[in-house]
N, C-alpha and C positions, 0 to 999 in steps of 0.2 A: 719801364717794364716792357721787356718786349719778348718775343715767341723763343722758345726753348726746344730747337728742333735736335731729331737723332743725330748720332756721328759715326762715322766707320770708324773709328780709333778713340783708345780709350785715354783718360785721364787719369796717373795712379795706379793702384794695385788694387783689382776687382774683388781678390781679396780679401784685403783688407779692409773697403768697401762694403762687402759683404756682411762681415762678421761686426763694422759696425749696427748696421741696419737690424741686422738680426738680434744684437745686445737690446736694441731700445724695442724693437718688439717685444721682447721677452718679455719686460719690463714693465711696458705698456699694457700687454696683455694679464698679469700678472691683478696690478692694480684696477684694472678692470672688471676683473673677475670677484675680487675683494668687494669694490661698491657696487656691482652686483647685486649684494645681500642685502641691500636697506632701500631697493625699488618695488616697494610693494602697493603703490599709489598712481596715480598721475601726477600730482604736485611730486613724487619723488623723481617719477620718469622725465619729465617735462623740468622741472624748474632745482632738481636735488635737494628736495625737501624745505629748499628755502634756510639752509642752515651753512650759506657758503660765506664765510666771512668776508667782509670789505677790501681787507688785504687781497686773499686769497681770490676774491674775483677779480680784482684790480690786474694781477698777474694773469690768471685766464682771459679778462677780456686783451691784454697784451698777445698772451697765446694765440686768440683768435683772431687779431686783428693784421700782426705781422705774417701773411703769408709767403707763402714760397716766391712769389714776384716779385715782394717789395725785397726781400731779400737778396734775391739776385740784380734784380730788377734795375734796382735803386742804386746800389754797387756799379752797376756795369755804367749807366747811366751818367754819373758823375766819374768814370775812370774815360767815358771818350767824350760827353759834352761838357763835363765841369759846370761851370754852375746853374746853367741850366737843367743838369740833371738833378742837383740838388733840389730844386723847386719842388719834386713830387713829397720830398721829404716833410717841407714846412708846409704842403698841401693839406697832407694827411695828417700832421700836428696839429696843424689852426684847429681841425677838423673837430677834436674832441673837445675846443672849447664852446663850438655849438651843441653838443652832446651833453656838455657839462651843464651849462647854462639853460636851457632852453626843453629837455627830454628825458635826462635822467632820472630825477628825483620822480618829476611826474609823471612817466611812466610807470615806475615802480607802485605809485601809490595808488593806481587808477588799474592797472589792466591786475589779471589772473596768469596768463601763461605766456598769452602773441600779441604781438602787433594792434590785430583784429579786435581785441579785445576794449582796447582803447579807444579806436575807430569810431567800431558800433553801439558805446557807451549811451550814448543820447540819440543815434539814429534806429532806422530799421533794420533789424540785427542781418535776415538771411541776405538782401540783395550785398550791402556793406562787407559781414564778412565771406563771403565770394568775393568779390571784388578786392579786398586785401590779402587774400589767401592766392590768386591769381599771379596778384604783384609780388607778395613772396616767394608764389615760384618760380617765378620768371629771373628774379634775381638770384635767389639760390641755383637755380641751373645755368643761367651763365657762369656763374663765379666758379662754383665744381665744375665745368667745362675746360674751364678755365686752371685749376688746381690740377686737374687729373690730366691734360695734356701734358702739361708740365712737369708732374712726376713720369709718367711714360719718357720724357726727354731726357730729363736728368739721371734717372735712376738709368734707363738704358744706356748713356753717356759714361756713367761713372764704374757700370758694372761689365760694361765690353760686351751688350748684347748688341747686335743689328738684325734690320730686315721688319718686313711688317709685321709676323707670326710675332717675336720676340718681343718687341713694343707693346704690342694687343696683351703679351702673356702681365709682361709688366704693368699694363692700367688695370686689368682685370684682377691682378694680385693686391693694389693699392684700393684699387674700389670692394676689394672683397675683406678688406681690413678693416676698412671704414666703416662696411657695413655692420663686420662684427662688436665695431666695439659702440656703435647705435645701439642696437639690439640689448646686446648684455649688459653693459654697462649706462645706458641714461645718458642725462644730462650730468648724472654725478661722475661716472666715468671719464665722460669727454673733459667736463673740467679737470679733471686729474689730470688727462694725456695735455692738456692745453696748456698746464700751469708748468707742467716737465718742460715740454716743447720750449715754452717762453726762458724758463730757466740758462735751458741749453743753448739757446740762442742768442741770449745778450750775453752769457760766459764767451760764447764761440767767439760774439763778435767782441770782445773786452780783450780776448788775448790777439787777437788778431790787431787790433788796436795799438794795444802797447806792444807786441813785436815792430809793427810800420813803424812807431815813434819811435822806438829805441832804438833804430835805424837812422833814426834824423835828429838824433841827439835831443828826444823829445823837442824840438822846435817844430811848430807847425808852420812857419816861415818856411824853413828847407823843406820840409815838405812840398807844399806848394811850389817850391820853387824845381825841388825837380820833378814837378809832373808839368810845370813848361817847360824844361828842359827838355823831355822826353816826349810831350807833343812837339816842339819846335818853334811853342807859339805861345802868348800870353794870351789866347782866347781863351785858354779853358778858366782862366780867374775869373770872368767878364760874361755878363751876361748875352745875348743876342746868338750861339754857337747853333744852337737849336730854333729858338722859338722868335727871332725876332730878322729871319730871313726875308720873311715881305708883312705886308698886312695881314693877309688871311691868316700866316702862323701865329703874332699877335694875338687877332681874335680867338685862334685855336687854343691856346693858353689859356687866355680870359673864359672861354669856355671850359676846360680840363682844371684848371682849378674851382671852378665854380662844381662842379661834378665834384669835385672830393671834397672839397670844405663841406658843403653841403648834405650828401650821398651818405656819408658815415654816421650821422645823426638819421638816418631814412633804413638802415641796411639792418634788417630783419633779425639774422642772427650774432647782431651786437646788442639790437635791442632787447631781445631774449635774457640776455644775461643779466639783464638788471630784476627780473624776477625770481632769482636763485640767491639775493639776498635777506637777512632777515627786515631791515629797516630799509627807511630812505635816506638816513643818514648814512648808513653801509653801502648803497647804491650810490651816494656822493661821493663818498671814499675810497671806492674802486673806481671810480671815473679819474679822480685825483694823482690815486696809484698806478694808473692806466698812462695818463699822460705824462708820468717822471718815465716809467719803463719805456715806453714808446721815446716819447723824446732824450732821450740817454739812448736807446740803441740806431736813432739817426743821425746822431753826432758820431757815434762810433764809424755807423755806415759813411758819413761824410771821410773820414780818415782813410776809411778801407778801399773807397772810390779814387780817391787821389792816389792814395798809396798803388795802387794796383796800375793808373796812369801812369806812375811814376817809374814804376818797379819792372811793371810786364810790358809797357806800351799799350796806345790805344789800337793799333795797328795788329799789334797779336793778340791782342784778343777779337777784332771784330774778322780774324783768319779762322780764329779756334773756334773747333766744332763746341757748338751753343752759341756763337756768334758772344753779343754784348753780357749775357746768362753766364757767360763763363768768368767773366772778370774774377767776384770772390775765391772761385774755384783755382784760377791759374794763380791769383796772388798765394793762397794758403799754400796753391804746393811749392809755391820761391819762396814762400820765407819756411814752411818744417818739412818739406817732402811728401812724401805720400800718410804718414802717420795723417798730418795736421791735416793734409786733403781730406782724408777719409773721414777722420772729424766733424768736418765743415758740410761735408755731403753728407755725413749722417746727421747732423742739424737741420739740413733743408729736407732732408726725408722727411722725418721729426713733424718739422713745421708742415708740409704740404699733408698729413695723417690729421694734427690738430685741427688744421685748419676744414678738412672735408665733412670730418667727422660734427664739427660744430652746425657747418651748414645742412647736413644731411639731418638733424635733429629738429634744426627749425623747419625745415620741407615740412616733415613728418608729422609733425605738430601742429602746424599751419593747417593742415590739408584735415588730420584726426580732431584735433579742438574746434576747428572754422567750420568747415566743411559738412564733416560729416556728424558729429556729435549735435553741433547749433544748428546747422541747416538742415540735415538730411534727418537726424531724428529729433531735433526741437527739445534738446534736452533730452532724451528718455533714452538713455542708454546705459546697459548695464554695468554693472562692476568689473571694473578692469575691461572695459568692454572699448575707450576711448584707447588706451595704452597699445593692445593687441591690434586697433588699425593703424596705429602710429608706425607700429614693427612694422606690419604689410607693408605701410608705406614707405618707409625707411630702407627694405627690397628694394620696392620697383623703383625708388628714386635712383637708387645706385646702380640697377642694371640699365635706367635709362642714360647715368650719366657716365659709365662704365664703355655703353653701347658709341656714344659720342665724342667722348673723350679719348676713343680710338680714332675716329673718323676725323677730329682736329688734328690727333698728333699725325695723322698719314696724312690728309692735307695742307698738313702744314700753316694751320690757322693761326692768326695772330692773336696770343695772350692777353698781352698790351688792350686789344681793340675787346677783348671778351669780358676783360677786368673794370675797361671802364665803361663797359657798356652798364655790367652791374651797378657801380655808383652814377652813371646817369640814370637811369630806373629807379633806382632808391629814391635818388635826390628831385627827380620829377614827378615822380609816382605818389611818393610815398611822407615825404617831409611835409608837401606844403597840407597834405591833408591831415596829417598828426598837428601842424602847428593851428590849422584854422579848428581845429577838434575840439585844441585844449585852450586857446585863444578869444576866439571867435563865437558872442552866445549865439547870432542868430546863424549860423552855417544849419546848414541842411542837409539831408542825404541826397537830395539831388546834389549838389553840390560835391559833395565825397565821391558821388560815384563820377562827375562828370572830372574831378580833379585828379585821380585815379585811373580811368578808364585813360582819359584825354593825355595824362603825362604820359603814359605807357606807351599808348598808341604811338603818338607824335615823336617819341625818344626811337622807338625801334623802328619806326618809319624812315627817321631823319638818318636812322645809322646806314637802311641798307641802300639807301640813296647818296650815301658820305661816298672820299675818296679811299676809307678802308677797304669798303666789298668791291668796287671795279674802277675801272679807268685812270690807275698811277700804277706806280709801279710797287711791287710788296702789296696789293691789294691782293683781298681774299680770289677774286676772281679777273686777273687781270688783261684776260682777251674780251673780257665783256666791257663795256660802259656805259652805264644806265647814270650813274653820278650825274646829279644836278645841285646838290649842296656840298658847299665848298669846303666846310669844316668837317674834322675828324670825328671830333665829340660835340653831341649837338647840344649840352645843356646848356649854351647860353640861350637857345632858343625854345628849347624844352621843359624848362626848370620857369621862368616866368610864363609861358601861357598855362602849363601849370597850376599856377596862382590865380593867373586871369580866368580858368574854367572852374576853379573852384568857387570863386568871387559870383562870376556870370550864370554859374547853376543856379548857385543861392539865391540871387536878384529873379532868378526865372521860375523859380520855386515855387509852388502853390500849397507845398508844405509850410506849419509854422513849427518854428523851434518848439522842442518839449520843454520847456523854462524851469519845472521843478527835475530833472535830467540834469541840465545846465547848472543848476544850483548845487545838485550832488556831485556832480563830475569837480566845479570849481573849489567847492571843499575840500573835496577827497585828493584831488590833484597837488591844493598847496596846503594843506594839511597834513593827509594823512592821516586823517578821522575816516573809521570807518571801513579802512583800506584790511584792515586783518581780517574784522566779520567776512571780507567779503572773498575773502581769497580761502578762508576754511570754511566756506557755503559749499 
């Protein structure tokens, strides 16, 4: 997944282009206006009433999981490194089997709305939920940083806009969608837009699929084989093209994988969505359903990565404006023209709308349920009175990600480094104190916060000391060099001390665990006794 910068020429018929973008708004906005009518609560705002089917979240957590990155991303990746590129794909799959195992069910059966919820269960609720409400925003704003760069690139690329003015007009119209459909539509809304989104996007990528093959006489042999043909080279079958250049890229691997296997079981608003089910068997079965649609639409992505190697070159696409982002883009328009383009661009709109929109909920939420409701008034808050600072919040998230998401796509910040900065934050922050939460009887809130506090720290420390922000080349800032660590992504070193400050709090703790806490959290966790009283409280 790498940066998705503007282009002075366009790609297609702007168009046509257009008028797709504008069908699925319609459309989107439409159905959001409809579940609109049945937010008359928090549990409806926040969580959609809790009446989202196992299926149906299965598909939305796919909607919110596949972003515009991975989409392009992954694509491009696999059309000029080949199988190294493919790595991000079985990353991000292994991923949902720590999700499955390990956080789904027990989340669902333990929290109310966030994260926080789970956290502070047996600890001291205000220092805990600040401290996870922190971590959730830290993540949701890079990730939308991240999103919204990206649609400014894309959409200004496909629609023949340039210049700084026009770019800015583009995030600000993408962040002003987003915002509306938080606002009006809920958590029941965004699920709708996410379950479309996810639809349209394993169609998109299904026919895209079976055009490549039916090119290569369905063999995926010929395939493969002319995408060495068309590199010149049998590297792209073989792993080492990327990652296994010296040592450090090695460890940089073992690190970037460890960030995503991890990080996706940690990432706020995935975890969200296991609260918008009725049961925990419904919450197991959209994790289920989560990992056939995710992994059915990587294997497509593997086809459309090679096929695009094969078809366009690695060479013209890392010329085409979007650099490696452009791969899906130039294969869809060699194999249908500008139709199947515009298609394919209005799927990554699509997806990049799902996917903000999701994040921008959890902020919200975070910041209204955590924050201000538990901390700031200790419970005592009016009717509809959590919901209405959710909206506030759900604003100012967007004008601040609005505000930045401009200031990326003009500086030309790298994606790649902003996306995985998100799952290292997750996965540092955020995992090992959910796992010693629900694990762990004698953990402590020192411990939480030192486990919390200390990944975070150590994660964005180690990044702005990486060779992304200065001293290589394609670094954020690269006339400066402050870099002293040698890895891109630091959770191989962020992700276990992590562990060790949540271990090392608790051992320094002069708190003792609440034991009858401990006792209700372990029932309620692998049971599910208890979990409904407490969610219609």
């Amino acid at each position: 997944m790498v940066d998705l910068l503007a282009a002075d020429d366009t790609v297609g018929s702007p168009a046509i282009n257009i008028s797709i973008f504008g069908a699925f708004v319609l459309v989107t906005l439409y159905i959001t206006f409809k579940a609109s009518r049945n937010n008359t609560s928090a549990a409806d705002y926040y969580a959609a009433g809790r009446n989202i089917t196992g299926t149906q979240n299965g598909l939305a957590i796919a909607g919110d999981y596949l972003s515009a990155a991975s989409f392009l991303g992954i694509a491009g990746a696999i059309a000029v490194y080949g199988y190294d590129g493919f790595l991000y794909s079985i990353g991000f799959l292994v991923a949902w089997l720590v999700a499955l195992l390990l956080v789904a069910e027990l989340m669902r059966n333990t929290a109310r709305f966030t994260m926080a919820d789970v956290l502070a269960f047996r600890m001291r609720q205000g220092p805990v939920r600040t401290a996870a409400a922190i971590s959730t925003l830290a993540v949701s704003l890079f990730y939308l940083l991240a999103q919204m760069a990206g649609a400014g690139g894309l959409v200004a690329l496909l629609l023949g806009v340039s210049g700084d003015l026009a770019e800015a007009l583009v995030v600000t119209l993408v962040g002003a969608l987003m915002i509306f459909y938080v606002l009006v539509g809920g958590m029941r809304g965004t699920t709708y837009v996410q379950m479309i989104k996810a639809a349209l996007l394993i169609a998109g990528a299904l026919v895209m699929t079976v055009w490549v093959m039916a090119k290569y006489g369905f063999n995926l042999s010929s395939l493969l084989g002319g995408a060495v043909d068309s590199a010149g080279s049998e590297s792209v079958l073989n792993p080492g093209a990327r990652y296994g250049l010296s040592d450090t890229s090695k460890l940089d691997f073992i690190s970037l994988a460890l960030a995503l296997v991890l990080g996706t079981a940690g990432l706020p608003h995935v975890l969200m969505r296991f609260y918008t089910v009725p049961t925990a068997k419904d919450a197991r079965r959209s994790v289920v359903w989560a990992i056939w649609l995710i992994g059915i639409f990587y294997l497509f992505s593997l086809v459309i990565g090679y096929g695009a190697g094969a078809l366009v070159g690695a060479d013209a696409i890392l010329t085409a404006p979007g650099g490696v982002n452009s791969a899906a883009p130039l294969l869809a328009f060699e194999l249908g023209g500008t139709v199947l383009l515009g298609i394919i661009a209005g799927v990554a709109f699509a997806t990049i709308l799902a996917v903000v929109a999701g994040l921008t909920i959890t902020a919200s939420a975070s910041f209204a349920h955590d924050v201000y409701a538990s901390v700031i008034k200790k419970g005592n808050v009016p009717p509809n009175g959590e919901v209405k600072v959710a909206r506030i919040t759900a604003v100012v998230i967007g004008a601040v990600s609005i505000g930045l998401g401009i200031l990326a796509l003009q500086a030309a910040l790298n994606i790649a480094f902003l996306v995985a900065l998100a799952f290292a934050v997750a996965a540092s922050a955020n995992l090992p104190t959910i796992l010693y939460t629900l694990f762990w009887k004698k953990f402590t809130t020192q411990g939480a916060l030192w486990s919390i506090y200390g990944g975070l720290i150590i994660c964005i420390g180690l990044i702005i000391f990486s060779p992304v922000v200065s001293g290589a080349e394609g670094a954020m800032f690269p006339g400066v060099d402050i870099a002293w660590f040698p890895l891109n992504n630091p959770g191989l070193v962020s992700i276990p001390a992590s562990f060790f400050l949540g271990w090392l709090g608790t051992q320094l703790s002069r708190d003792k665990p609440d034991e009858a806490k401990w006792a209700e959290l372990e029932v309620r966790a692998f049971t599910g006794i208890g979990a409904e009283k407490a969610v219609q409280h």
